[in-house]
N, C-alpha and C positions, 0 to 999 in steps of 0.2 A: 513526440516529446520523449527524450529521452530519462528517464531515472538508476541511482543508482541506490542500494543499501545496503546495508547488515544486518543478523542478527546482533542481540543486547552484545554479544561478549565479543562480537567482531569476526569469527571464525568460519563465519559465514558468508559470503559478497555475493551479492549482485548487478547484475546493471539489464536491465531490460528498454526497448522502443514501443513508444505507447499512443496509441490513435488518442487524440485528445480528448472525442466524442463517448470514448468510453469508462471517464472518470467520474464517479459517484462521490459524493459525501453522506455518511452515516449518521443520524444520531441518535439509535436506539441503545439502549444500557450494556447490553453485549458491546457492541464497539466504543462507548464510551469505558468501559472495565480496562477492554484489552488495552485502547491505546494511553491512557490515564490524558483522556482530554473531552471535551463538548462531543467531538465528532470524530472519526474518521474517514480518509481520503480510503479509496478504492476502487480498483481496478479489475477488470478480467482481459485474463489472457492466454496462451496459447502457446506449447514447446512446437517450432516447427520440427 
């Protein structure tokens, strides 16, 4: 799976490829804070 993002102000980009098997959702208070939602999505991953 491919993704792509920013940081908030945009000055940042990404885009990374992602084993599908290694996507989690959160829903403990830390990552409900950071992402201002129920949950969030995440991944680990790896600079070749």
């Amino acid at each position: 799976m491919k993704i792509c993002g920013s940081c908030f102000c945009g000055e940042i980009e990404y885009t990374a490829e992602l084993q599908t098997e290694a996507v989690a959702i959160c829903h403990c208070r830390g990552c409900q804070i950071l992402s201002g939602s129920a949950f969030r999505c995440d991944t680990r991953g790896h600079q070749p």
